[in-house]
Backbone of each chain as nested JSON, in Angstrom:
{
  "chains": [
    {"id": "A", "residues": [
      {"number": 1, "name": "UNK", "atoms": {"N": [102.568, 105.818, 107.199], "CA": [102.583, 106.96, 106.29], "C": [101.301, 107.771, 106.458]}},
      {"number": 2, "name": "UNK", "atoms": {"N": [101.388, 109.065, 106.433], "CA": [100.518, 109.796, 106.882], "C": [99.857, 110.114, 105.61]}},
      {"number": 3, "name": "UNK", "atoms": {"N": [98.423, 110.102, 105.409], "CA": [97.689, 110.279, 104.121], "C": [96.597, 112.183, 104.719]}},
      {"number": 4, "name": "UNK", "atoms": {"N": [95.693, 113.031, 103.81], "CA": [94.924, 113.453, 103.818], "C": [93.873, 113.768, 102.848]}},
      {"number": 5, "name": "UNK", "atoms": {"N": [93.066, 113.327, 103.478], "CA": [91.657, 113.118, 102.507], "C": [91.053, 114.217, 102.786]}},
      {"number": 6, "name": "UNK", "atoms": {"N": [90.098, 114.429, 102.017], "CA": [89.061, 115.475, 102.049], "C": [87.633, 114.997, 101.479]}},
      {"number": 7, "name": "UNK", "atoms": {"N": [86.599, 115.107, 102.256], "CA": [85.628, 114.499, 101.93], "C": [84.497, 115.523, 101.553]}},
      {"number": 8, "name": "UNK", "atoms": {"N": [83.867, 115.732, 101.208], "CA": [82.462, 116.73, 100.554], "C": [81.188, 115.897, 100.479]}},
      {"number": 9, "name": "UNK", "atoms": {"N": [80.699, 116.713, 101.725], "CA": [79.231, 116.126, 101.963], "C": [78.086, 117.214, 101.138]}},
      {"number": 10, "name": "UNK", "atoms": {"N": [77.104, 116.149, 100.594], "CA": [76.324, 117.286, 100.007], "C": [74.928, 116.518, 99.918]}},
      {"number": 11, "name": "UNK", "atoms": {"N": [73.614, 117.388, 100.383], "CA": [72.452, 116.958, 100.275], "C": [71.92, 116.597, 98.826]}},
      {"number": 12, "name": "UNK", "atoms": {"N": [71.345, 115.244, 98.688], "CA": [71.092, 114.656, 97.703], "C": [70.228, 115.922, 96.8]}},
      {"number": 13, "name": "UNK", "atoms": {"N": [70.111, 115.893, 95.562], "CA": [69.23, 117.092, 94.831], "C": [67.762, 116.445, 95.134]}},
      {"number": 14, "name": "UNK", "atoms": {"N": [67.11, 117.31, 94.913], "CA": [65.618, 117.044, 95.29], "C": [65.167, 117.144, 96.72]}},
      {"number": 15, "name": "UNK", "atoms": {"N": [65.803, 117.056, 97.532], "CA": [65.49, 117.422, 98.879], "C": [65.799, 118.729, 99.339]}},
      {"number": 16, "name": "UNK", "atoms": {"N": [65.115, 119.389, 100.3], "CA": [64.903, 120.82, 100.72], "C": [66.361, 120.803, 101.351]}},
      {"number": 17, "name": "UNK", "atoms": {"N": [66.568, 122.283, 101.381], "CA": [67.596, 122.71, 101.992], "C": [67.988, 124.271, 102.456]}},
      {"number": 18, "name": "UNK", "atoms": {"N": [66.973, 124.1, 103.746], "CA": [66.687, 125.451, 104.532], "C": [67.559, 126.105, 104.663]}},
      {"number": 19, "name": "UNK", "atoms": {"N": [68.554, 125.884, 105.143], "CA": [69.847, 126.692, 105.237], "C": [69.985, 127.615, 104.012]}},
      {"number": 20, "name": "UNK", "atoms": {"N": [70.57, 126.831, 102.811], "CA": [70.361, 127.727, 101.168], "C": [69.597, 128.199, 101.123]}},
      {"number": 21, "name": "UNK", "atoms": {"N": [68.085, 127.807, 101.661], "CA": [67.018, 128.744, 101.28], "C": [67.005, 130.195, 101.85]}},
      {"number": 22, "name": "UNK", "atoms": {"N": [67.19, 129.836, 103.106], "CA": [67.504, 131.197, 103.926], "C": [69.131, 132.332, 103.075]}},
      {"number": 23, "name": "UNK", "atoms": {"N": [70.0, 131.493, 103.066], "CA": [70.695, 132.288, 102.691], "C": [70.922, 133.163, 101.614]}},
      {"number": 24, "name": "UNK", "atoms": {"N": [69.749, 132.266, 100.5], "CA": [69.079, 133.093, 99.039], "C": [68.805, 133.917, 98.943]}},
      {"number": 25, "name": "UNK", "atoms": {"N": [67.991, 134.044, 100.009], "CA": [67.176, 135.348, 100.104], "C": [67.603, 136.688, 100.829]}},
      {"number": 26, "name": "UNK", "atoms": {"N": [68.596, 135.665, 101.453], "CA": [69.065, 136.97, 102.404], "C": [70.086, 137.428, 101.304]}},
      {"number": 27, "name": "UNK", "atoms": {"N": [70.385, 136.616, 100.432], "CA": [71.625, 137.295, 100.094], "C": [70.532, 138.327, 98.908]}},
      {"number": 28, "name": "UNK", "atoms": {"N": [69.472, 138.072, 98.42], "CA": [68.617, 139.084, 97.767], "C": [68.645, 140.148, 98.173]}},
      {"number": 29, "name": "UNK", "atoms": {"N": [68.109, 140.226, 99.508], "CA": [67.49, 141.233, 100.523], "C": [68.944, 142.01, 100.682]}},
      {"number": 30, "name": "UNK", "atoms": {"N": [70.199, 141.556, 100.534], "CA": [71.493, 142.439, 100.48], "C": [71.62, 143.218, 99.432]}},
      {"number": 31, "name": "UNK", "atoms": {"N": [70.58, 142.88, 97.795], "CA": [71.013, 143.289, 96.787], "C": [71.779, 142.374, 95.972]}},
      {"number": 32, "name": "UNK", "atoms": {"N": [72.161, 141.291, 96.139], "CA": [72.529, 140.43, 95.216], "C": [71.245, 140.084, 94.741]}},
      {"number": 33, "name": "UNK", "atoms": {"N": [70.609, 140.776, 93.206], "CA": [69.597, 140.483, 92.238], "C": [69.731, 139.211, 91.613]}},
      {"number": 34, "name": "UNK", "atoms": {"N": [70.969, 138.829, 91.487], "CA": [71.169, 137.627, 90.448], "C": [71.253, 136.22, 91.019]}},
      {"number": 35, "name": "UNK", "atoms": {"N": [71.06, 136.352, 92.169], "CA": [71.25, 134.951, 92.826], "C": [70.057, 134.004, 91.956]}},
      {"number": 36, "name": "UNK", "atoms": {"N": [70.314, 132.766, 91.796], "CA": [69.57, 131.402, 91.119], "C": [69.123, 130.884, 92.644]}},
      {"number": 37, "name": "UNK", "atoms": {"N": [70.419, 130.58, 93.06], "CA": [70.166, 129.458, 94.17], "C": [71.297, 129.135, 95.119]}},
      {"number": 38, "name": "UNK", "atoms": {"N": [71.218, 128.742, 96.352], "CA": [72.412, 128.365, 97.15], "C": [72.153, 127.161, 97.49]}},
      {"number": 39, "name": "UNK", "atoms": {"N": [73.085, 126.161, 98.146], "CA": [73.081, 125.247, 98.656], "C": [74.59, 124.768, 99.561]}},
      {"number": 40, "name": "UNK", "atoms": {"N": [73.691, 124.118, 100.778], "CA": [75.021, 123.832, 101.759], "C": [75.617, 122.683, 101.942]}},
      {"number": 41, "name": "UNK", "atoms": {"N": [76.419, 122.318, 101.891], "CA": [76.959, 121.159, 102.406], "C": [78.269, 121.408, 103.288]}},
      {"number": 42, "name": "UNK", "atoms": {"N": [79.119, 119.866, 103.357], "CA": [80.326, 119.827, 104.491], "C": [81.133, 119.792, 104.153]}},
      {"number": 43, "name": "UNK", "atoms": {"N": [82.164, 119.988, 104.075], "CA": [83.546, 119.331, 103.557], "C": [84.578, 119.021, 105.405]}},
      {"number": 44, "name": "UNK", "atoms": {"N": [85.054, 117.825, 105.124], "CA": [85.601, 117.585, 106.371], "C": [86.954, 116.968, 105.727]}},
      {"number": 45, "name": "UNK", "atoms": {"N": [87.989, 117.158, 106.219], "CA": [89.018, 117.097, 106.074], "C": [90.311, 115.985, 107.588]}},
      {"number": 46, "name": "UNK", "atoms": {"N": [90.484, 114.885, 106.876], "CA": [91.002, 113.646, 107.553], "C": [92.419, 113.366, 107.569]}},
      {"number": 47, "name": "UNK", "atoms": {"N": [92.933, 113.546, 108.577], "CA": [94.26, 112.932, 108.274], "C": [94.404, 111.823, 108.918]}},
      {"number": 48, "name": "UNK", "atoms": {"N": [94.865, 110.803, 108.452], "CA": [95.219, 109.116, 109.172], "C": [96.69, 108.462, 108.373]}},
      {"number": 49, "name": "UNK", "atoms": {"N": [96.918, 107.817, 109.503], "CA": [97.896, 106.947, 109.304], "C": [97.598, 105.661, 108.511]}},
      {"number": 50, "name": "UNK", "atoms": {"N": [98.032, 105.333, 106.971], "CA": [97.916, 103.903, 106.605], "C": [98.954, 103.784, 105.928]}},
      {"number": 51, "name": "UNK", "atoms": {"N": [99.241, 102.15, 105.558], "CA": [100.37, 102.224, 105.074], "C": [100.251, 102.284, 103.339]}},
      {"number": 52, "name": "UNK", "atoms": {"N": [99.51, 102.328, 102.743], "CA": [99.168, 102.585, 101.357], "C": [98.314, 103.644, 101.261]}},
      {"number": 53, "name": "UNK", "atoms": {"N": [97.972, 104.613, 99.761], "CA": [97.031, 105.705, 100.031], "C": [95.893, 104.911, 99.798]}},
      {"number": 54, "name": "UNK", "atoms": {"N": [96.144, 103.416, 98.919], "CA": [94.556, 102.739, 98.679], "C": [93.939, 102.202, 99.937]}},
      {"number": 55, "name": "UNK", "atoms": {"N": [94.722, 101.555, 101.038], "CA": [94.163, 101.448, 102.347], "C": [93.395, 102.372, 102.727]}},
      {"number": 56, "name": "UNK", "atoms": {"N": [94.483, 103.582, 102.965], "CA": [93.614, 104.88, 103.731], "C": [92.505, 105.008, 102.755]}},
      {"number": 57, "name": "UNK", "atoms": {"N": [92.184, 104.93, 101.416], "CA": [90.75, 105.433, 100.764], "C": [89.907, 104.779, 101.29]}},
      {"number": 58, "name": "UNK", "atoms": {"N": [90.355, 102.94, 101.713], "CA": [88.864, 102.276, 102.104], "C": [88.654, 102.605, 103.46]}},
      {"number": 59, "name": "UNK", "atoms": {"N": [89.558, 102.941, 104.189], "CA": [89.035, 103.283, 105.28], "C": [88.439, 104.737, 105.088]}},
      {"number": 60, "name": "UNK", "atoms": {"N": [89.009, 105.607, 104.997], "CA": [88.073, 107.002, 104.898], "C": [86.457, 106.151, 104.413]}},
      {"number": 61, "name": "UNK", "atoms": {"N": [86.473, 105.885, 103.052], "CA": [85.072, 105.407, 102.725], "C": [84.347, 104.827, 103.719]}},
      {"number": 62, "name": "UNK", "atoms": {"N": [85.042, 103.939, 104.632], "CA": [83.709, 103.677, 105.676], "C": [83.994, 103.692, 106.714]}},
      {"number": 63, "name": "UNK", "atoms": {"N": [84.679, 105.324, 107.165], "CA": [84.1, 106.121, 107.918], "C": [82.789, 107.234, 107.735]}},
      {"number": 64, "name": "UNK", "atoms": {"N": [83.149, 107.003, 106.099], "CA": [81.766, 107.64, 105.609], "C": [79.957, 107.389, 105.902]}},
      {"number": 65, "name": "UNK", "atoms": {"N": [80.509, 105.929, 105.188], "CA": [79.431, 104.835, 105.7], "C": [78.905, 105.227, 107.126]}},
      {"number": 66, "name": "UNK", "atoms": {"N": [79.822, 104.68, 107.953], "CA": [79.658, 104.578, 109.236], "C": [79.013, 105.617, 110.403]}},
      {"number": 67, "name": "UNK", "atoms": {"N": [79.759, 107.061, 109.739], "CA": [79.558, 107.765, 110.59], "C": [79.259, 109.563, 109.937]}},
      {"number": 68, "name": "UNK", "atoms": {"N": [80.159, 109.999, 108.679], "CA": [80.311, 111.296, 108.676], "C": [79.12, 111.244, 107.935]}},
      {"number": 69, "name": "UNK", "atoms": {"N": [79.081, 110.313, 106.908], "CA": [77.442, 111.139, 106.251], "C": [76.203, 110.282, 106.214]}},
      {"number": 70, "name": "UNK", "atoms": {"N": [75.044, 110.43, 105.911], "CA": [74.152, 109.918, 106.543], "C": [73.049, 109.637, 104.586]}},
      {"number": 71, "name": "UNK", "atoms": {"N": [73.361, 108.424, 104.426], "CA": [73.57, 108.08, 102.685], "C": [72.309, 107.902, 102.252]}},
      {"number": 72, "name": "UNK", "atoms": {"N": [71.477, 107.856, 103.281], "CA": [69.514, 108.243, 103.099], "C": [69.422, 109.844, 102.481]}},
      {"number": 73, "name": "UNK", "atoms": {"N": [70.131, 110.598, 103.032], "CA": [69.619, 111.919, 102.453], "C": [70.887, 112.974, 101.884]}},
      {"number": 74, "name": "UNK", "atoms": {"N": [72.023, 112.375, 101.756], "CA": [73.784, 112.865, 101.684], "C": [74.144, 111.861, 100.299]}},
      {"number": 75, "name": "UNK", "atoms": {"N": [74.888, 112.535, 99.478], "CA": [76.176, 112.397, 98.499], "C": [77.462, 112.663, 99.078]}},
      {"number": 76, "name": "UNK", "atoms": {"N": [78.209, 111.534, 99.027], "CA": [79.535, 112.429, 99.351], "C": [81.054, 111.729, 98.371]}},
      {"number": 77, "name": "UNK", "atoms": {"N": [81.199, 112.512, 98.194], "CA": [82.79, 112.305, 97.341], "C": [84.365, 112.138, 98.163]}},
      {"number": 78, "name": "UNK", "atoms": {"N": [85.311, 111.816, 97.974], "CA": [86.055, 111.29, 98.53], "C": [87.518, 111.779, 98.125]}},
      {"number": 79, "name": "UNK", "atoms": {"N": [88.062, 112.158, 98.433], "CA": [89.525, 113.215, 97.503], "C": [90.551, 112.716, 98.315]}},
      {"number": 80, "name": "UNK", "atoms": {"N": [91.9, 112.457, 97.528], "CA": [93.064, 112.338, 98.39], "C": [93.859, 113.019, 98.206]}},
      {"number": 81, "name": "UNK", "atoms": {"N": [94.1, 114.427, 99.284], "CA": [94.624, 115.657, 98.868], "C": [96.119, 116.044, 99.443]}},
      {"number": 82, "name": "UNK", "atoms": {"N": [96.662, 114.583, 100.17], "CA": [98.169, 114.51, 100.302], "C": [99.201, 114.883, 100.025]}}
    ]},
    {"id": "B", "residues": [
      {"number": 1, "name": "UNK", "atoms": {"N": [74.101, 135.269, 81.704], "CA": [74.484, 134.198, 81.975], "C": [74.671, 133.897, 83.4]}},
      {"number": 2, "name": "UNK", "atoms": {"N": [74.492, 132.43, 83.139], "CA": [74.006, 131.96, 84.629], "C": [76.005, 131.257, 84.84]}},
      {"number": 3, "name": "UNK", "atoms": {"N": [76.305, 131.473, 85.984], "CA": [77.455, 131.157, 86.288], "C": [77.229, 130.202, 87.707]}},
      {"number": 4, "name": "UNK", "atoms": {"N": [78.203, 129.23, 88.298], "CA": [78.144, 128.514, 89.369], "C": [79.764, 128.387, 90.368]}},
      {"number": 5, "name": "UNK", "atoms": {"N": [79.592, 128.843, 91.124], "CA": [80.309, 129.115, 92.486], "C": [80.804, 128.65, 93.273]}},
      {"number": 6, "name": "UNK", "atoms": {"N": [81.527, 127.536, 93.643], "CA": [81.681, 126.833, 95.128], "C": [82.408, 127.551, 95.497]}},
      {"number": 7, "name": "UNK", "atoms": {"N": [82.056, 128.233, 97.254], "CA": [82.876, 128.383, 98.086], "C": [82.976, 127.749, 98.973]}},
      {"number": 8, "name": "UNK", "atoms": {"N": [84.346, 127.284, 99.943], "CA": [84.533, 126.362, 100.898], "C": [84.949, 127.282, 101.6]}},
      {"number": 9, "name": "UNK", "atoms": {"N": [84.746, 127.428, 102.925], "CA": [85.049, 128.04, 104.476], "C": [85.278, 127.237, 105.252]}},
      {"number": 10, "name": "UNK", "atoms": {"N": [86.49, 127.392, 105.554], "CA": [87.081, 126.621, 106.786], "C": [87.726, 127.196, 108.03]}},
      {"number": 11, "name": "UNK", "atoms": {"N": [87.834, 126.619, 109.058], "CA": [87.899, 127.765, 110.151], "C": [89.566, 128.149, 110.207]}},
      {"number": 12, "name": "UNK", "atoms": {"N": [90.06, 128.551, 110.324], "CA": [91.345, 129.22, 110.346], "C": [92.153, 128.348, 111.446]}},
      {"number": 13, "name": "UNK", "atoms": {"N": [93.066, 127.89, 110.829], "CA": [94.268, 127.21, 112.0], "C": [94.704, 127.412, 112.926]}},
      {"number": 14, "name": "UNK", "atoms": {"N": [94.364, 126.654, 113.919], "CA": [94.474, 127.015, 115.403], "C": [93.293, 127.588, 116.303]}},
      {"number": 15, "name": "UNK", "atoms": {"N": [92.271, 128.162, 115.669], "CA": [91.186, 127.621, 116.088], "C": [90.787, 126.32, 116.627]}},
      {"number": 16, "name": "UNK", "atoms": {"N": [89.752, 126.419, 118.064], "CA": [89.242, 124.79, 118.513], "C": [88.441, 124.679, 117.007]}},
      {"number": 17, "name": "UNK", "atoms": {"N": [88.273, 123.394, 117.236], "CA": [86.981, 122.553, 115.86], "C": [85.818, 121.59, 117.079]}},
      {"number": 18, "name": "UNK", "atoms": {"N": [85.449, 121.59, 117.574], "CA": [85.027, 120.978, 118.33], "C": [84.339, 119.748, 117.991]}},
      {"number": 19, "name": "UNK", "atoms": {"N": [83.483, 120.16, 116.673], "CA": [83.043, 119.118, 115.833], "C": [84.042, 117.889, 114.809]}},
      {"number": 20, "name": "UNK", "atoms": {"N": [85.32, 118.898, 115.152], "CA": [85.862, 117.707, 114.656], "C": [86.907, 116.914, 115.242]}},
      {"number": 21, "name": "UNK", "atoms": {"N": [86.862, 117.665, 116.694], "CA": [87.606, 116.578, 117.815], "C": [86.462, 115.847, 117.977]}},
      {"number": 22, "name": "UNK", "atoms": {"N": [84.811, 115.615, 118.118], "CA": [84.008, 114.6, 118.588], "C": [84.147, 114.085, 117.586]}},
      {"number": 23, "name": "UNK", "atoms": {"N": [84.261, 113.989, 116.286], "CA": [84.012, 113.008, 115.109], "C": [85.604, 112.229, 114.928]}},
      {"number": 24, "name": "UNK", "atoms": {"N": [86.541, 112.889, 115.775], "CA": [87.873, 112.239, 115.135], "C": [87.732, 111.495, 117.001]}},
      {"number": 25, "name": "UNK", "atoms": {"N": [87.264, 111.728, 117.947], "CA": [86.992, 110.863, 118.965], "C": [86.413, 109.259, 118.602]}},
      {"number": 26, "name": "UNK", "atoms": {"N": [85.15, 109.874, 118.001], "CA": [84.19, 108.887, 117.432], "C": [84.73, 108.087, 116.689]}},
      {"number": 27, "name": "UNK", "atoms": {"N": [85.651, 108.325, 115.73], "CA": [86.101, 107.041, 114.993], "C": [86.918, 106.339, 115.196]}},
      {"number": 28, "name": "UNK", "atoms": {"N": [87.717, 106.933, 115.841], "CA": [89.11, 106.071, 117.11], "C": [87.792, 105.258, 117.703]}},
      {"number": 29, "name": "UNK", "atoms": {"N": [86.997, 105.679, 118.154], "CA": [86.078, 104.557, 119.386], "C": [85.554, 103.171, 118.464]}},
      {"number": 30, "name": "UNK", "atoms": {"N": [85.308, 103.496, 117.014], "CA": [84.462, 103.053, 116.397], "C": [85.593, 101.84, 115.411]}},
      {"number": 31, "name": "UNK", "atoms": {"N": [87.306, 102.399, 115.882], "CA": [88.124, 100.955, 115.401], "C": [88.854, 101.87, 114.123]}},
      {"number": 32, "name": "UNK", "atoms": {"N": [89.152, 102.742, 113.935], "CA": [90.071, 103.425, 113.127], "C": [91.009, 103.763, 113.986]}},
      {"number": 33, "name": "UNK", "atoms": {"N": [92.204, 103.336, 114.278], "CA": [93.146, 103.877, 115.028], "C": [93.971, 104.645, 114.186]}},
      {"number": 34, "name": "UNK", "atoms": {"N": [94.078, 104.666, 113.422], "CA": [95.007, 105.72, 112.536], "C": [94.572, 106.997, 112.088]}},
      {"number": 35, "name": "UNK", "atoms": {"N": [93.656, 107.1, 112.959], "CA": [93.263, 108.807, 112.468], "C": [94.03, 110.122, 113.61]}},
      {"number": 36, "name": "UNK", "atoms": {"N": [94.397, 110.891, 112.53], "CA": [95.624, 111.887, 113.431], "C": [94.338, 113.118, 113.812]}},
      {"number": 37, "name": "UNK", "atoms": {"N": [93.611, 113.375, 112.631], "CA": [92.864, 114.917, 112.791], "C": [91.867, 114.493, 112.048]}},
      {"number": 38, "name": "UNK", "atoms": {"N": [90.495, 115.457, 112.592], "CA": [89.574, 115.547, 111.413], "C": [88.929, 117.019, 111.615]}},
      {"number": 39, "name": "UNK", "atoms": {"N": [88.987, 117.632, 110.52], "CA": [88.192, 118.969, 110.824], "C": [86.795, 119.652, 109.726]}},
      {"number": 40, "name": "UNK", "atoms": {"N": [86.324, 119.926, 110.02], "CA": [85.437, 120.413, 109.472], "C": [84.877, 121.601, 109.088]}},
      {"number": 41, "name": "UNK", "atoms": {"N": [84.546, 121.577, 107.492], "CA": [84.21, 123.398, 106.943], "C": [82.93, 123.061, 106.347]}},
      {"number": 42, "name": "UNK", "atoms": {"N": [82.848, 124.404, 105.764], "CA": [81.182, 124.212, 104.366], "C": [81.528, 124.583, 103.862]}},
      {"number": 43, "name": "UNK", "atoms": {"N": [80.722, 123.904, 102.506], "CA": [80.785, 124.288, 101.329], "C": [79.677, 124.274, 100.369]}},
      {"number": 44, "name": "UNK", "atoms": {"N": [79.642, 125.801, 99.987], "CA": [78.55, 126.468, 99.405], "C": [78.99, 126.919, 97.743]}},
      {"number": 45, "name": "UNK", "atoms": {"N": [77.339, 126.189, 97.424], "CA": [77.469, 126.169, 95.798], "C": [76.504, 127.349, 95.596]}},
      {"number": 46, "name": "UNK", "atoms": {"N": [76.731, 128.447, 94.339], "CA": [75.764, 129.875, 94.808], "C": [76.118, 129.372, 93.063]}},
      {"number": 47, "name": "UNK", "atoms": {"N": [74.504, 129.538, 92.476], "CA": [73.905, 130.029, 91.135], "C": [73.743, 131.252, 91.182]}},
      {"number": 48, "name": "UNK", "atoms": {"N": [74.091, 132.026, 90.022], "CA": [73.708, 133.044, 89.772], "C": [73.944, 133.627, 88.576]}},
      {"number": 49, "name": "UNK", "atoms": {"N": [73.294, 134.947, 88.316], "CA": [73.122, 135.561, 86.751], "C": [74.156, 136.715, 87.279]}},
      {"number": 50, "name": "UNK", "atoms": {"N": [74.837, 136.596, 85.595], "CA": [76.047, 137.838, 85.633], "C": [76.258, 137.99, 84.314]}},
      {"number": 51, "name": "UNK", "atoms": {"N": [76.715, 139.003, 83.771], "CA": [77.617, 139.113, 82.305], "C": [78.477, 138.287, 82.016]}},
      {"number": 52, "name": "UNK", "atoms": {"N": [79.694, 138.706, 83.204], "CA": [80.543, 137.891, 82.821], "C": [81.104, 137.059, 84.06]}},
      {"number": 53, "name": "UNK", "atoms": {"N": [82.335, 136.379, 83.972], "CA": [82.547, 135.202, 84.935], "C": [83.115, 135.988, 86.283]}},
      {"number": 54, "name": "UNK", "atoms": {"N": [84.309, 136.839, 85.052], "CA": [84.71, 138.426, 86.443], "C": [83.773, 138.75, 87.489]}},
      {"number": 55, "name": "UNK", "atoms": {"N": [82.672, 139.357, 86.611], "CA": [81.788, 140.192, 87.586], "C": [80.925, 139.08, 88.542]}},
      {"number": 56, "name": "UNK", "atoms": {"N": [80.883, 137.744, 88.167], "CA": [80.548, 137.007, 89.166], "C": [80.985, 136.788, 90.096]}},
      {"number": 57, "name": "UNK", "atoms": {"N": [82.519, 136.365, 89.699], "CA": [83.441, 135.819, 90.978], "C": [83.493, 137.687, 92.075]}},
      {"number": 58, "name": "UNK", "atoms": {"N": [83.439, 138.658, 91.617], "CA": [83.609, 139.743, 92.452], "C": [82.252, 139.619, 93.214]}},
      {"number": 59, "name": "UNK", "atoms": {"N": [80.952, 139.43, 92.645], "CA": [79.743, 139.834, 93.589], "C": [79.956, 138.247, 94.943]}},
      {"number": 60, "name": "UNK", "atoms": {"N": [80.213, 136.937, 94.357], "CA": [80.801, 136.121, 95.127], "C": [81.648, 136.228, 95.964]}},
      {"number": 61, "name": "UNK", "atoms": {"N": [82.418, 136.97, 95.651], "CA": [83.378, 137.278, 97.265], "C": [82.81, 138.77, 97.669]}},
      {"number": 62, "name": "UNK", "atoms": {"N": [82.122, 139.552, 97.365], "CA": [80.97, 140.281, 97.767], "C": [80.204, 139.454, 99.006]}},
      {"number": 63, "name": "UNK", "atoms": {"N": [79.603, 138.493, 98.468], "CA": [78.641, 137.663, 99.491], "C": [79.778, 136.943, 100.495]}},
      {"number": 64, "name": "UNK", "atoms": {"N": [80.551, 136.498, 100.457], "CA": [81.5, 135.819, 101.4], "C": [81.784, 136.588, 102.297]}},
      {"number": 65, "name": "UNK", "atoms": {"N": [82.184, 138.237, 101.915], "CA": [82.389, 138.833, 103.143], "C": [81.577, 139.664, 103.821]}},
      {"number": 66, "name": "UNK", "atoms": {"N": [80.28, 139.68, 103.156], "CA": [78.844, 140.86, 103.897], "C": [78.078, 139.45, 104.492]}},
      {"number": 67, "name": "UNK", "atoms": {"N": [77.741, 138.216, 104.058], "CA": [77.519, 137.27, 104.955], "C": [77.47, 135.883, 105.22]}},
      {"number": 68, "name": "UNK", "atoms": {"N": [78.579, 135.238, 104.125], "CA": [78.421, 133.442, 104.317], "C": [79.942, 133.385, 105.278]}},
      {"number": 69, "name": "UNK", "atoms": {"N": [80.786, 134.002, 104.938], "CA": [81.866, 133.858, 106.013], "C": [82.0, 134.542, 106.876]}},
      {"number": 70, "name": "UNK", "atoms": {"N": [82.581, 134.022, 108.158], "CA": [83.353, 135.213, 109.66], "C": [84.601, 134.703, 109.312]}},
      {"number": 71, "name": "UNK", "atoms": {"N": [84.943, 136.444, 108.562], "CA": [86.218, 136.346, 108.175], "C": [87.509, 136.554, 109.83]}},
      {"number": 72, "name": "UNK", "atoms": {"N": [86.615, 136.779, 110.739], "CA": [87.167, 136.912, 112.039], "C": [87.713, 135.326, 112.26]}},
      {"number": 73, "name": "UNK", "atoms": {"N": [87.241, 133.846, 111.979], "CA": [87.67, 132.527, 112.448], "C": [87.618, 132.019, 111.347]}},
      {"number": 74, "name": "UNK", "atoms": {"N": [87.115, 132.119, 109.905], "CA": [87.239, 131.412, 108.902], "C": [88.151, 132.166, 107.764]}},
      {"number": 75, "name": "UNK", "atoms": {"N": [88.465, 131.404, 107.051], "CA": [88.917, 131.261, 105.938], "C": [87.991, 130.627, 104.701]}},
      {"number": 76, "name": "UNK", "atoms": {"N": [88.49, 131.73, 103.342], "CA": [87.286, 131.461, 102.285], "C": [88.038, 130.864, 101.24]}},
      {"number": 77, "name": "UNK", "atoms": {"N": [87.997, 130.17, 100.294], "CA": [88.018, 129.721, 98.946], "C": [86.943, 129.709, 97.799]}},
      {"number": 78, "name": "UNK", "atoms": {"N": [86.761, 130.639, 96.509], "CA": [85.645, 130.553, 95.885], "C": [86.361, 129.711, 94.659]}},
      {"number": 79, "name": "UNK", "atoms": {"N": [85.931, 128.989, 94.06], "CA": [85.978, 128.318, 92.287], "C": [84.757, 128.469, 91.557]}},
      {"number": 80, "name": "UNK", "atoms": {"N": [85.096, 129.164, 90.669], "CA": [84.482, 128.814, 89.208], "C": [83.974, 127.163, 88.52]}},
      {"number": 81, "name": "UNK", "atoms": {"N": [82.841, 126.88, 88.993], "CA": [82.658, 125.632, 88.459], "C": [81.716, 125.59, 87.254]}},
      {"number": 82, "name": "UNK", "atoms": {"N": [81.847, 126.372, 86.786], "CA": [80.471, 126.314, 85.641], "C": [80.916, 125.542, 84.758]}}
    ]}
  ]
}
């Protein structure tokens, strides 16, 4: 049975995040006055074969682990959007 | 009032993903055989000051199309998360 997950990677709070920073400002420098703040993250989107959707969650989860996000400096959430 | 934003951009279907044929390579190598696809977008959280939620979500897709998306290969989604 074919499952799809969706995963959302996002830099832990408190750590820098150049990308947003840059894009803050630029989006200032466009005239957006009201900007607070931006911030970037991933969203990656999985489709796999398991035969339960609770299988496929533990596996998505550690592919997480393993490979898509990096849990020293990343949050990531886990969705089953099937 | 301060309002909060997620937009997700993802690249438009049928587009290569390149990043997410090496990561859906990578986890077949790594002992997930049941993975069909994996693809990958961003997703951007934008603070900002507005009156109202309207005039936010408009200056937000304002910024999506003068410069967080290429509406030429991506595709946008904004939500209201405040």
């Amino acid at each position: 049975m074919k499952h799809t997950f969706s995963v959302t990677i996002e830099r832990r709070s408190g750590l820098s995040d150049p990308e947003g920073a840059t894009a803050s400002r630029a989006l200032t420098d466009l005239g957006f006055a009201g900007v607070h703040s931006v911030s970037f993250g991933k969203v990656i989107s999985i489709e796999l074969e398991a035969d339960t959707a609770q299988e496929a969650a533990t596996q998505v989860e550690a592919m997480c682990r393993k490979l898509l996000a990096n849990p020293v400096i990343e949050n990531y959430t886990i969705e089953n959007v099937s």
